[in-house]
C-alpha positions as CSV (number, residue, x, y, z in Angstrom):
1,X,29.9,19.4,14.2
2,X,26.9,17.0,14.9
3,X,27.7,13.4,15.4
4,X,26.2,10.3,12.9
5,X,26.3,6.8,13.7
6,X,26.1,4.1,10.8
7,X,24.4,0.7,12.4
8,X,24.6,-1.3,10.1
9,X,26.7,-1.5,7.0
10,X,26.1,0.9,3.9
11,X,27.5,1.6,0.4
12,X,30.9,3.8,0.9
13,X,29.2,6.9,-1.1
14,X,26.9,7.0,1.3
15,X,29.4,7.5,4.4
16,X,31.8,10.0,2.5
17,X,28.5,12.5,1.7
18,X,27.7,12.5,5.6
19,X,31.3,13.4,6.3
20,X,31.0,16.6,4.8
21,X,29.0,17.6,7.6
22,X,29.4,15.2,10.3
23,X,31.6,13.4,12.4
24,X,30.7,9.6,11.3
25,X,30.9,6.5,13.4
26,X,30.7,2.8,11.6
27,X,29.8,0.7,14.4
28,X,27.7,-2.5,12.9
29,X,26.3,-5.6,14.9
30,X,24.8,-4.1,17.8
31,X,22.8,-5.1,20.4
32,X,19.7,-3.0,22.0
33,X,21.7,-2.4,24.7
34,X,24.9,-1.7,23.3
35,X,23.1,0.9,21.5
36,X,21.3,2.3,23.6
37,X,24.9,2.6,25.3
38,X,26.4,5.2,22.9
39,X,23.3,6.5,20.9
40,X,23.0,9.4,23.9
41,X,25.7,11.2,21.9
42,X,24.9,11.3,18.2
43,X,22.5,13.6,16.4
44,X,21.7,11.4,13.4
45,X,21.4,7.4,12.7
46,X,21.8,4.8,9.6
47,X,20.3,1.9,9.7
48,X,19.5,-1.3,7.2
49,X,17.4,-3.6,8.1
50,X,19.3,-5.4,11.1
51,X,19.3,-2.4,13.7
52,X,16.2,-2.4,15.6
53,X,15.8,1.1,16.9
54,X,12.6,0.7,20.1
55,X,11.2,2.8,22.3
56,X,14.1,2.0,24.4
57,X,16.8,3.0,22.3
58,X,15.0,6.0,21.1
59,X,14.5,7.0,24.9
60,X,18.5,6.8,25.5
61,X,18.8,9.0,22.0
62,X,18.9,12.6,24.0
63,X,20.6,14.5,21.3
64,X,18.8,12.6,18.3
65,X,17.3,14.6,15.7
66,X,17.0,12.1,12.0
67,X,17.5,8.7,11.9
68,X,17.9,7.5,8.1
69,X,16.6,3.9,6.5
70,X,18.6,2.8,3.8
71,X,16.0,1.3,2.1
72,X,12.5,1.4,1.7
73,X,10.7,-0.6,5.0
74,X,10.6,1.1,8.7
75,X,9.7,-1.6,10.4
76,X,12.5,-1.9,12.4
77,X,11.9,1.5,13.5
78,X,9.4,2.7,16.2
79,X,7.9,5.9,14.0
80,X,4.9,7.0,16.6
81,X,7.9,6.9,19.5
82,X,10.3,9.2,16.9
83,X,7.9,11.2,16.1
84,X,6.6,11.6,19.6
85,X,10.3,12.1,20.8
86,X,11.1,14.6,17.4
87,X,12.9,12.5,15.4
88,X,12.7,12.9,11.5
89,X,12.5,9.0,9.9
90,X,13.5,9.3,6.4
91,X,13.8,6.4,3.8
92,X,14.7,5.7,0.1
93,X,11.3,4.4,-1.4
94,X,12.7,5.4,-4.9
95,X,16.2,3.8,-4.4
96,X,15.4,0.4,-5.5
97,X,12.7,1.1,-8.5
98,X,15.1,0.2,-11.3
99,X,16.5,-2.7,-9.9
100,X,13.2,-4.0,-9.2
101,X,11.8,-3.6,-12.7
102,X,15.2,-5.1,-14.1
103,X,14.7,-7.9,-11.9
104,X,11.0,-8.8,-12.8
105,X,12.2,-8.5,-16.7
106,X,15.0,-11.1,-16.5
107,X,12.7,-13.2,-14.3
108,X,10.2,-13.2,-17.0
109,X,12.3,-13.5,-20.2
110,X,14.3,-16.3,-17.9
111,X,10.9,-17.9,-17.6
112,X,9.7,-17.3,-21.4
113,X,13.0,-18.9,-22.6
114,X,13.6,-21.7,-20.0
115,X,17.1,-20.7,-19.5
116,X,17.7,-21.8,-15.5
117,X,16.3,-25.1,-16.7
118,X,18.7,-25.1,-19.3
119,X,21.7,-24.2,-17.6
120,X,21.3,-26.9,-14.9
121,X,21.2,-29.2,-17.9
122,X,24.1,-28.0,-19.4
123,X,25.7,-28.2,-15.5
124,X,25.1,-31.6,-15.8
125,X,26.4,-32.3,-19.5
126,X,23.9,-32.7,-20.9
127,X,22.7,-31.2,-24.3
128,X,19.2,-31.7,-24.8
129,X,18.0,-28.4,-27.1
130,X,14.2,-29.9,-28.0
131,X,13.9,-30.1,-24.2
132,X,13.7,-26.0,-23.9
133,X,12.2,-24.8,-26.4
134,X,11.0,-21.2,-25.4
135,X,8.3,-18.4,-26.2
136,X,8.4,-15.5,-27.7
137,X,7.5,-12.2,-25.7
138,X,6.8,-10.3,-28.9
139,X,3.4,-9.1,-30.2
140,X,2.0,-11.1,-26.2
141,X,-0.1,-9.0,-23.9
142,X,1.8,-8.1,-20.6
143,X,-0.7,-7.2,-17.4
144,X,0.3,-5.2,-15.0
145,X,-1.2,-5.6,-11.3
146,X,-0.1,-2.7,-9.9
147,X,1.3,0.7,-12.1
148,X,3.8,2.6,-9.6
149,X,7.0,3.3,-10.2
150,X,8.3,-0.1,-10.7
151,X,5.2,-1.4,-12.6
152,X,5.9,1.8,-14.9
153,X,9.3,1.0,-15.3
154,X,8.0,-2.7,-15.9
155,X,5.6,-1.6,-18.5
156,X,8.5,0.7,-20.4
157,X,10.6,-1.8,-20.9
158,X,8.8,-4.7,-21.9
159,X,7.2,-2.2,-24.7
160,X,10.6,-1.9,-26.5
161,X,10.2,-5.9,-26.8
162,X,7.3,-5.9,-28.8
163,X,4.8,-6.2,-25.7
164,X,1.1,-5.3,-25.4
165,X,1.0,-3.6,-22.3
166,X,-2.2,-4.0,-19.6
167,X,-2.6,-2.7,-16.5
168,X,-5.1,-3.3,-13.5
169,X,-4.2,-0.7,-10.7
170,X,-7.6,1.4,-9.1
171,X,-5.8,4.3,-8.1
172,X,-4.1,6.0,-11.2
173,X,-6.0,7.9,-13.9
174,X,-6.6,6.7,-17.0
175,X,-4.6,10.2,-18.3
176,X,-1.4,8.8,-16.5
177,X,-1.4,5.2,-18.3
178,X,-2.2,6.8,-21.3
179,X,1.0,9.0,-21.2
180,X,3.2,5.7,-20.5
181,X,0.7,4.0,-23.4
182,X,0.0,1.7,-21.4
183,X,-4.2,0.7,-21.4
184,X,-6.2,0.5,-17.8
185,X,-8.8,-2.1,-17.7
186,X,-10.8,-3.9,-14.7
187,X,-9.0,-6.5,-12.7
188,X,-10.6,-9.6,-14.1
189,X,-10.4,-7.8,-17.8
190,X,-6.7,-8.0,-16.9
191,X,-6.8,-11.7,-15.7
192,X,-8.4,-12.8,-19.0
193,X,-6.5,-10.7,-21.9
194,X,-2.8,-11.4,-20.4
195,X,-0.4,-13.9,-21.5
196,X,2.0,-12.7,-19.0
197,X,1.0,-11.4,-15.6
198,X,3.5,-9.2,-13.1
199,X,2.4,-8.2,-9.7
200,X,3.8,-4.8,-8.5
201,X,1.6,-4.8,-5.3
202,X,1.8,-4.0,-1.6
203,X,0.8,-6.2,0.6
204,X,-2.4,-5.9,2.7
205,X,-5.7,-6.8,3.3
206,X,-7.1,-6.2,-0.1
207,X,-4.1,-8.5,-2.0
208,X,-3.3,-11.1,0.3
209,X,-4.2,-14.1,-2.0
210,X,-5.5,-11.6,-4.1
211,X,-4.9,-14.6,-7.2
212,X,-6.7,-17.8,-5.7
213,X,-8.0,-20.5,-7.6
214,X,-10.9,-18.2,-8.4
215,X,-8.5,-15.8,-10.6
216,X,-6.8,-18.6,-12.0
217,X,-9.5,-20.0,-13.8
218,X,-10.2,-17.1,-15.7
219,X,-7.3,-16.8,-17.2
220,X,-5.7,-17.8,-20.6
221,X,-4.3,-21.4,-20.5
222,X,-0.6,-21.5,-20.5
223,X,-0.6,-17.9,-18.7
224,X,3.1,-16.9,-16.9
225,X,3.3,-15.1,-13.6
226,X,6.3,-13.2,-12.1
227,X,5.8,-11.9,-8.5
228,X,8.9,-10.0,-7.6
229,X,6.7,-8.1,-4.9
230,X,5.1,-9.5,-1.6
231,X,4.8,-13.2,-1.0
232,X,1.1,-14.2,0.0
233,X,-0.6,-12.0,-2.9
234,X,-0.5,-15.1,-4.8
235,X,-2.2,-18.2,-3.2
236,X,0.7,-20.9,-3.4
237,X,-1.9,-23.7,-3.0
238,X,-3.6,-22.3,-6.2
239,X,-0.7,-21.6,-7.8
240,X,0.7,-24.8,-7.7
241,X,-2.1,-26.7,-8.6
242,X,-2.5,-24.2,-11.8
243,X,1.3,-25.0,-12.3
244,X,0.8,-28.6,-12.1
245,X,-2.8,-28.8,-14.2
246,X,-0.8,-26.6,-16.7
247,X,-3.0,-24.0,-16.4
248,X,-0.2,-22.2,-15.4
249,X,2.3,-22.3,-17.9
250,X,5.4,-21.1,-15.6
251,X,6.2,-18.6,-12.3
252,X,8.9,-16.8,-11.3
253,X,9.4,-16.0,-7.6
254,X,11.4,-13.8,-6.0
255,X,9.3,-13.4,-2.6
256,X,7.6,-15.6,-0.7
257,X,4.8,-15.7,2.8
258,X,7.8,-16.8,4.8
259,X,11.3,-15.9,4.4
260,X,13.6,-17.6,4.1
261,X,10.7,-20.0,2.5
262,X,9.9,-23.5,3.5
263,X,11.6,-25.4,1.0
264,X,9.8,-28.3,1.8
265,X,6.6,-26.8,-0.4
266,X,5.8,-28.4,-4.3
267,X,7.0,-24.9,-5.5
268,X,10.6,-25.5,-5.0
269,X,10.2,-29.4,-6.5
270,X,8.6,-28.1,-9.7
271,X,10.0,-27.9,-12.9
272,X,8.3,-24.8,-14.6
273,X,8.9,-22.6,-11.7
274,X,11.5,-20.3,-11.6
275,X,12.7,-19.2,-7.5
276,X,15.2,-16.3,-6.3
277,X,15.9,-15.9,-3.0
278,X,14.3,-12.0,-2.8
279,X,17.3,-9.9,-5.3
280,X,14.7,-7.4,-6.0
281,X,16.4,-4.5,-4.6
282,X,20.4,-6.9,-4.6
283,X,22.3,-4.8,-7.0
284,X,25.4,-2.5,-6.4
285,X,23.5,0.5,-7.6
286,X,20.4,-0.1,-5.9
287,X,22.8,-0.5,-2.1
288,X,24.8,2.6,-3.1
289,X,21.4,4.8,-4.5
290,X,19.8,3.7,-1.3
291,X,22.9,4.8,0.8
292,X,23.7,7.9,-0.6
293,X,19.5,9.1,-1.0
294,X,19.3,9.0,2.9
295,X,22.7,10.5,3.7
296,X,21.6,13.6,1.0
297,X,18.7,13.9,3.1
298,X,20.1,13.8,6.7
299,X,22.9,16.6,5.3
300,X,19.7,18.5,4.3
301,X,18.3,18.4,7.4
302,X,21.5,19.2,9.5
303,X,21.8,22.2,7.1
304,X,18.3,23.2,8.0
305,X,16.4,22.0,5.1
306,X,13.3,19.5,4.4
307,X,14.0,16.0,4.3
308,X,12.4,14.9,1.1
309,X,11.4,11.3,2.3
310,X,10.3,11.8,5.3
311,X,8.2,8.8,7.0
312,X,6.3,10.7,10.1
313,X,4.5,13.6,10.2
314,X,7.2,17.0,10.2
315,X,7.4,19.0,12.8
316,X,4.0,21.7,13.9
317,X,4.4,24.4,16.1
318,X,3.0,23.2,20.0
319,X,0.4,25.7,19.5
320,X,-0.9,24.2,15.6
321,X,-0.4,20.8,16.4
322,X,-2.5,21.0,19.7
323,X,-5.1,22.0,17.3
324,X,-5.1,20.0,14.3
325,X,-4.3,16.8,15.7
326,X,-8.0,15.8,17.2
327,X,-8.7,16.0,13.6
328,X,-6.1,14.2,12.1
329,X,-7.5,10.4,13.1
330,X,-11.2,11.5,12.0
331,X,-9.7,12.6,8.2
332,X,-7.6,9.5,7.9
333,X,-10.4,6.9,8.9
334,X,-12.8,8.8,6.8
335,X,-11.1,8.7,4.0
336,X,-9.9,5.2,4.5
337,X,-13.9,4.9,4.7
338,X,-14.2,6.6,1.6
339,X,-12.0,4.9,-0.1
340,X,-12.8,1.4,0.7
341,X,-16.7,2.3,-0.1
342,X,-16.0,4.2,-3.6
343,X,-16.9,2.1,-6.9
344,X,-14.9,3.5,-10.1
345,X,-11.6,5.0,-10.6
346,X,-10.7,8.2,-8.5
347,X,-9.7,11.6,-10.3
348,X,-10.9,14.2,-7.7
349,X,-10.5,14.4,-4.1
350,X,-12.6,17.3,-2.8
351,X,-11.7,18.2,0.8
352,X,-13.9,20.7,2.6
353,X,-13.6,22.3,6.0
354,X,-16.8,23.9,7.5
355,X,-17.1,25.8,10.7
356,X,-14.8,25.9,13.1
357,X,-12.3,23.7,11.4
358,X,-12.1,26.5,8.6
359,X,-10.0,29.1,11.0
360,X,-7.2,26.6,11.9
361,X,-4.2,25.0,10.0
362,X,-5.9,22.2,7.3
363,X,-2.6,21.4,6.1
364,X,-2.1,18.6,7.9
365,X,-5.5,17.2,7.8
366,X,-5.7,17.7,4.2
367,X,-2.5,15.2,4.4
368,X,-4.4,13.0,6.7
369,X,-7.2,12.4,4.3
370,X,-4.6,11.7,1.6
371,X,-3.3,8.9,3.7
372,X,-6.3,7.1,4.3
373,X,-7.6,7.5,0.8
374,X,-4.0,5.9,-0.8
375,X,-3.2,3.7,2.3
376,X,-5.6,1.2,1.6
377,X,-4.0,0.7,-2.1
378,X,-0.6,2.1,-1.9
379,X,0.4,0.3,1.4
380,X,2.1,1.4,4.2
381,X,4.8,3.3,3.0
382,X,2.1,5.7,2.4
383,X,2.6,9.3,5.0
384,X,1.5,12.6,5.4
385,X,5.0,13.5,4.2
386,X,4.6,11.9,0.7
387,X,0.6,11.2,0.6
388,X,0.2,14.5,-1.7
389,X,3.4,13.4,-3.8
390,X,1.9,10.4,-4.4
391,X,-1.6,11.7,-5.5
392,X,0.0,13.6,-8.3
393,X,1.6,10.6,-9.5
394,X,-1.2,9.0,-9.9
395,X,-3.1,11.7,-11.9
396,X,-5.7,12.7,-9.1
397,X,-6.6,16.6,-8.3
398,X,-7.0,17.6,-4.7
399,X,-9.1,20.7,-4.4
400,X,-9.8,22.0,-0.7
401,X,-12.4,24.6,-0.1
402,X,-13.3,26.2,3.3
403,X,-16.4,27.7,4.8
404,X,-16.8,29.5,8.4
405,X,-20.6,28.0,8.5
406,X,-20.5,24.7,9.8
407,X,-24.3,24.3,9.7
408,X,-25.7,21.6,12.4
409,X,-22.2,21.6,13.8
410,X,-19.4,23.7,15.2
411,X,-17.0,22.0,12.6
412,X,-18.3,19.5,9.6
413,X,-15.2,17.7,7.5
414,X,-16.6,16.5,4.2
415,X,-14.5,14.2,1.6
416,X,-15.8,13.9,-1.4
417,X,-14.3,11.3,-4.5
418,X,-15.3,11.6,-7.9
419,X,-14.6,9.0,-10.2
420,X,-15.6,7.4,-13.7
421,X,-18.8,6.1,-11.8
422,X,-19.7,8.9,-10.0
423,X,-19.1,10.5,-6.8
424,X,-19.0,9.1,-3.0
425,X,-19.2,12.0,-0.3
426,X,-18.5,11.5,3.5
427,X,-18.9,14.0,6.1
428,X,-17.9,13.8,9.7
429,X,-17.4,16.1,13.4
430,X,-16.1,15.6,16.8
431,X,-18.0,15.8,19.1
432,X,-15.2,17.0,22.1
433,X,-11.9,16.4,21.4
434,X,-12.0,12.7,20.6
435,X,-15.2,11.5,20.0
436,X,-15.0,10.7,15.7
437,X,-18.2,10.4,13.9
438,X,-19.8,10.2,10.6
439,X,-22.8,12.1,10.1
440,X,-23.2,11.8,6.5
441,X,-22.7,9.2,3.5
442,X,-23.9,9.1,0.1
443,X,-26.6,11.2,0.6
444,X,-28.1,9.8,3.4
445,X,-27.7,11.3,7.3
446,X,-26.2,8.4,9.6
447,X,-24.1,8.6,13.0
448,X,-21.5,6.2,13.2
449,X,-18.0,5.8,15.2
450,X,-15.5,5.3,12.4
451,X,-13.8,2.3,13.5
452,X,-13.7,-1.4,13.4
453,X,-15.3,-3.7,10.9
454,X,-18.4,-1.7,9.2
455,X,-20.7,-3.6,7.1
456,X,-22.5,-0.8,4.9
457,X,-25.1,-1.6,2.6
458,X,-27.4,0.6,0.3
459,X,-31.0,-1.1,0.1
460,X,-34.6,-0.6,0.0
461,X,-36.4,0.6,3.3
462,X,-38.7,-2.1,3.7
463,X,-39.7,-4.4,6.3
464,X,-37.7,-7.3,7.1
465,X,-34.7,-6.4,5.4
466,X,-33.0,-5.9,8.4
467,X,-33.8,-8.7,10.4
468,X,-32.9,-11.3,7.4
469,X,-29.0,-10.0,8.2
470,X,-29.0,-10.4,11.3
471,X,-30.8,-13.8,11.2
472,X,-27.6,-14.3,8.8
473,X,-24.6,-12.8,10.9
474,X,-26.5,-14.7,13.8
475,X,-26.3,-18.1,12.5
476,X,-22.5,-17.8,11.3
477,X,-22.0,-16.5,15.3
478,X,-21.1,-12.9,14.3
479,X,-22.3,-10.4,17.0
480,X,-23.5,-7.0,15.9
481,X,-22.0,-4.4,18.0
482,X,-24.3,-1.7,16.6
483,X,-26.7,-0.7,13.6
484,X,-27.2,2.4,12.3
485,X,-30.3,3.0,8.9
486,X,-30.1,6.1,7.3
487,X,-33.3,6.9,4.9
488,X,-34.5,10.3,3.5
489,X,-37.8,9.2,3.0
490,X,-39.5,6.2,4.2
491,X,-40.1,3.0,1.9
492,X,-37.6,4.3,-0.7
493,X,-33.5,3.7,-0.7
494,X,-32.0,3.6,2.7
495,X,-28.3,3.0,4.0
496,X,-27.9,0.3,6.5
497,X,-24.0,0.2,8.8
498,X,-23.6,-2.3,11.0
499,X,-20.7,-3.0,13.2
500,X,-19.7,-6.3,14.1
501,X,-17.2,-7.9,16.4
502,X,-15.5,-10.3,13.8
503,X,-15.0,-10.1,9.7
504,X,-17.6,-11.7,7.8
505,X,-16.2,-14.3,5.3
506,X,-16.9,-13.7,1.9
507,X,-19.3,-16.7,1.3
508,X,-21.0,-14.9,4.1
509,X,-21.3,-11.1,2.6
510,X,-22.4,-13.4,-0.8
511,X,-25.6,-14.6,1.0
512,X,-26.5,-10.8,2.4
513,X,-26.0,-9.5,-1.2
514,X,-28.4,-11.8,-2.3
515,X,-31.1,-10.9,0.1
516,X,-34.1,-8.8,-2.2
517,X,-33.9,-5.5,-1.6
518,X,-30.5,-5.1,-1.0
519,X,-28.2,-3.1,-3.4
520,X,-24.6,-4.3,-2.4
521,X,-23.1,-4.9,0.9
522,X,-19.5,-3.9,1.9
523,X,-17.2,-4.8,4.2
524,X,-14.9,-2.2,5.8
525,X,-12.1,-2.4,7.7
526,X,-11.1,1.0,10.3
């Protein structure tokens, strides 16, 4: 009978599924060391949050074969050394949707109606009724940032009270919204038409201070925000000068940059905000849900089954995986490319495999591209486990097509994403077994290392064009590591890529777009 220790300390449910199967061993508040002590003679693991499982721990783990997160984040959790050493790392992303959404709907009602404010009155004896006088939430517009699973279940609920619902979220078809009836529009559309705004983001790149002072000023006056997400997508500086100028009518905050937060900040001082210390996913159901999600799946895999949450790539025979995995680094980072280059909203992913690349397993690469296509928006719970999961839920068809002629090449990957705006195509080869490169985008041949910061800009093939961005990049001391122009034909539209050592500020990429002759410029991030 294999052997499971529980780290840390889960819902009972949990512990009595894996004893159908397994010996279990509840052992909580560990060091590294004192784990690494006994983890030599179990075959599975679960973890919360406080068990750190390294490199170190995972080397001691000889008989280790699943180690199960109950919850949603791995960081505590070295995947690439698991999945080097042949560890399955399942979580429960699903486990905490409905407490979530519950959550953000009592923090928004509890902001609408002023009721902390008025309890702590009411603590204090005092009975002041003209003080808290609320708003209604019925026949108001509700936007969405962000329609997954919890913005979905956000967007249900607050119909049955009367709501308008909005959403903003790039990566889910219109088709999709429509069946929830919920309306997509542009981000700023959002920004302006909501009374209410709920963020149901990841955190990354693209969202940290995605609502500056910027966003804030084109909203309605007397707008509410509830951010039950990640702190940092909101600017707290901007915030709190909206909350102050009135501009901001109220927030509620369940997450903040730092946690636990510095209390020291305006936000905790001010009267029409509305803090909790991060209960999104604090409820009895949520703990047990979460517990008994990842003990299902490690009976599954004891029993010989797939693990239905995995986080890292599942296991390839030696023989595939020695030859799809040069490929797998070239799909993701030209998707993520792709991605981060594509104007519109996605509803086909075309995938095709040209040459050599055509006679070996795809599967996997066909995953990889999925991943860097949704990592960028999704976050990084995001894997080729769940990538083509998550596609469907978001309305978009994957079509893969393959071809034994590879033309100028032995293999040729090409992505293509059509949207409501058109189509974005990106082709790319190895050259050996590790040199990545793009030979083709939008139209135009080009041969680039995808990686780093990329600055890519459609223009007109002119003279001069060229040097006024580097004058640019060169007076804000930003060294171009390399340029690359693809044209078809001289003096017409050309595509400039430029990699540079640094990422260009904003105000910076401004000036280049205003350069004449220049189309757009982009900054992307590999």
């Amino acid at each position: 009978m294999p052997k499971v220790l529980v780290s840390d300390k889960i819902a009972a449910e949990g512990i009595e599924i894996l004893k159908r199967v397994a010996e279990v061993d509840v052992k909580t508040g560990l060091s590294e060391d004192e784990l690494c002590e006994i983890i030599g003679g179990y075959d599975g693991l679960v973890i919360r949050s406080s068990t750190q499982v390294t490199a170190k721990g995972l080397d001691a783990a000889k008989n280790l074969k699943i180690i199960g997160r109950a919850g949603v984040g791995v960081d505590n959790v070295d995947v690439p050394k698991a999945t080097e050493r042949g560890v399955i790392v399942v979580n429960s992303p699903g486990g905490n949707t409905i407490a979530a959404a519950e959550l953000t709907v009592a923090m928004l009602l509890a902001l609408a109606r002023n009721i902390p404010q008025a309890y702590c009155s009411m603590l204090n004896k005092v009975w002041d009724r003209s003080k808290f006088v609320g708003n209604e939430v019925y026949k108001k517009t509700l936007g969405v940032l962000g329609l997954g699973k919890i913005g979905q279940e956000v967007a249900k609920r607050m119909q049955a009270f009367g709501m308008t619902v909005i959403a903003y979220d790039p990566f889910i078809s219109s088709h999709a919204a429509e069946q929830i009836g919920v309306e997509l529009v542009e981000f700023e559309d959002c920004l302006k038409r909501s009374d209410y705004i709920t963020l149901h983001l990841p955190k990354n790149k693209d969202t940290i201070g995605m609502l500056g002072a910027k966003q804030f000023a084109m909203m309605k006056d007397g707008v509410r925000i509830i951010n039950v997400a990640r702190g940092g997508i909101i600017d707290d500086a901007a915030l709190i000068e909206a909350l102050k100028s009135g501009k901001c009518a109220g927030a509620a905050l369940d997450v903040y940059v730092k946690e636990p937060p510095d209390f020291s900040s305006e936000l905790f001082s001010l009267p029409n905000v509305v803090t909790t210390p991060h209960l999104g996913a604090s409820t009895e159901e949520a703990q047990t849900n979460v517990a008994i999600d990842v003990a299902e799946q490690i009976v599954d895999v004891f029993e010989g089954r797939s693990a239905r949450s995995a986080v890292n790539m599942p296991a390839l025979s030696p023989e595939v995986l020695a030859a799809v995995q040069p490929y797998l680094p070239l799909a993701e980072k030209m998707a993520s490319l792709a991605a981060q280059t594509t104007e519109g909203r996605p509803t086909q992913i075309e995938v095709r495999y040209c040459g050599e690349i055509a006679s070996i397993e795809t599967g996997p690469i066909g995953r990889a591209v999925l991943v860097g296509l949704l990592k960028p928006v999704v976050g990084e719970n995001v894997n080729p486990v769940n990538a083509p999961v998550i596609a469907k839920q978001r309305g978009l068809e994957v079509v893969e097509s393959k071809s034994p002629e590879g033309g100028d090449y032995a293999s040729l990957l090409t992505i293509s994403i059509k949207t409501d705006k058109g189509v974005n195509e990106v082709s790319g080869t190895l050259f050996g077994a590790k040199d990545m490169r793009v030979v083709r985008m939008g139209g135009f041949p080009i041969d680039i290392a995808p990686e780093g910061i990329l600055l890519i800009s459609p223009h007109i093939d002119k003279p001069g064009i060229i040097g006024q961005v580097g004058t640019i990049l060169g007076n804000e001391n930003i060294n171009i590591a390399s340029m690359h122009l693809g044209r078809t034909t001289p003096g017409k539209n050309a595509l400039m890529v430029l990699s540079v050592d640094s990422e260009v500020p904003a105000p910076v990429l401004e000036k280049i777009a205003r350069i004449s002759g220049i189309d757009s410029v982009k900054q992307v991030a590999l």
